[in-house]
N, C-alpha and C positions, 0 to 999 in steps of 0.2 A: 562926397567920397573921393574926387579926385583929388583934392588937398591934399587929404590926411595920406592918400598913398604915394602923389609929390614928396610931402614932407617927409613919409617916412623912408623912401628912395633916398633923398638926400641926408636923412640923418646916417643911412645905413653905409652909405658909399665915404660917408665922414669918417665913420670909425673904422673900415678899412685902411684908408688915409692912415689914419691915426697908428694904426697896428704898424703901418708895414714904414712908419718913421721909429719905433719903438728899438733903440740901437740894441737891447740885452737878446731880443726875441728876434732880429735881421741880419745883427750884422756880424759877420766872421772875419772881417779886417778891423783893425786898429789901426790908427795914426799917429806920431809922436814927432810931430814938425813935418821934415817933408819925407820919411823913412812909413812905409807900411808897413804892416807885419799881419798874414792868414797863415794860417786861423789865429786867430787872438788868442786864444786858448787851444789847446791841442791835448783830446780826449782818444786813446788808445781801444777803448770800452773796453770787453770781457777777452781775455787770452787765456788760453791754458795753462797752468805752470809746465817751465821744459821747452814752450813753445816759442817761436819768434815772429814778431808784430813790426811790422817797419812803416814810415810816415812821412811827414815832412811839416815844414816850414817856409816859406817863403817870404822874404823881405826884399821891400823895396824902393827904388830911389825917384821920388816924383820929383825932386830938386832939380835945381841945376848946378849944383856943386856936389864931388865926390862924401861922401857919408863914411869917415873912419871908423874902422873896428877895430877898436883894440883888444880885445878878446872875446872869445866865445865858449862857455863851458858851459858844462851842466852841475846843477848845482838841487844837490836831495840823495832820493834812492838811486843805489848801483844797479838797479835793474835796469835803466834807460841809459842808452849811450849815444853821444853824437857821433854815427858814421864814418861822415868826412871830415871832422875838427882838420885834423892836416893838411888840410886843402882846401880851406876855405880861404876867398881874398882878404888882402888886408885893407880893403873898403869896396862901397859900391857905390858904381859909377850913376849918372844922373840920366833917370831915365831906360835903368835895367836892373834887375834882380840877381839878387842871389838864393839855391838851396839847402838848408839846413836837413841831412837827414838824419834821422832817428830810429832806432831800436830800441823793443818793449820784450824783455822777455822775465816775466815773473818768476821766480823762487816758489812760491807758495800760494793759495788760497788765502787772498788778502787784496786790501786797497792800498795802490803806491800813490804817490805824487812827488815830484820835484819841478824843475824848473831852468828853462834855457835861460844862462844870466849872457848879457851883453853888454860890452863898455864901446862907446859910441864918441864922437865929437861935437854933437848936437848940445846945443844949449840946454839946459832944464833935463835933459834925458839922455846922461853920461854914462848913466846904469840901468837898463832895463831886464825884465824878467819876465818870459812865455813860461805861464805854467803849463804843465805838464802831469800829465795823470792817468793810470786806467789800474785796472781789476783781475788778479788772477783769479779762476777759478777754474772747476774741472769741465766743467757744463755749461754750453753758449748756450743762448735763449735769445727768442726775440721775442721782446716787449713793446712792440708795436702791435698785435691783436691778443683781443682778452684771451683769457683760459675758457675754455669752452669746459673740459673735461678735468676739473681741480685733482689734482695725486693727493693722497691719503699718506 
């Protein structure tokens, strides 16, 4: 008996292991050379239409040489807008960050998505793109515990 519950101890602590290397299901930074970028993706979820949803973006510079930006837009639906576009630096330095903020504010009862495009100095990754995405509707909900009580 003590084997099988050894062994199964150890299978079990594996696949923990396992899960929590799993990048799609852990990890909310992205890498692209020595620049981070949290959240990887930047999800709004449900807003109102009429209503205003604000966010962010954080990049950053693990390097040791300045990280050029040569531009920073949004690129898709006109319901999302960057903020501070006006004020953002024109690179980040080695070693510190920058905020990218954002505004969601839906039109309608619908799904948007666009995309923070970024032109960089980094090799291989001269253009990148944070998508960007969320949900107008009239009614928040959490989907985090079942319906108990289903509407008709």
């Amino acid at each position: 008996m003590r084997k099988s519950a050894l062994f199964c101890g150890l299978l079990l602590s594996g696949c923990v292991g396992m899960d929590a290397m799993n990048p799609e299901e852990s990890a909310e930074q992205e890498f692209f050379g020595d620049l981070s970028i949290s959240p990887g993706t930047l999800d709004f979820g449900y807003v109102e239409p009429g209503r205003l949803s604000t966010d962010s973006i954080v990049l950053g510079n693990a390097g040791t040489l300045p990280i050029e930006l040569g531009s920073i837009e949004f690129v898709g639906s006109n319901v999302f807008s960057i903020d501070n576009a006006g004020v953002l630096p024109s690179a980040i330095e080695p070693n510190s960050e920058i905020i990218i903020s954002l505004s969601f504010a839906p039109a309608a009862e619908a799904p948007y998505s666009g995309a923070v495009a970024l032109q960089t100095n980094l090799a291989g990754f001269e253009y990148l793109e944070i998508e960007v995405m969320g949900t107008g509707t009239l009614e928040e909900f959490d989907t985090s515990e079942p319906i108990t009580n289903p509407l008709l």
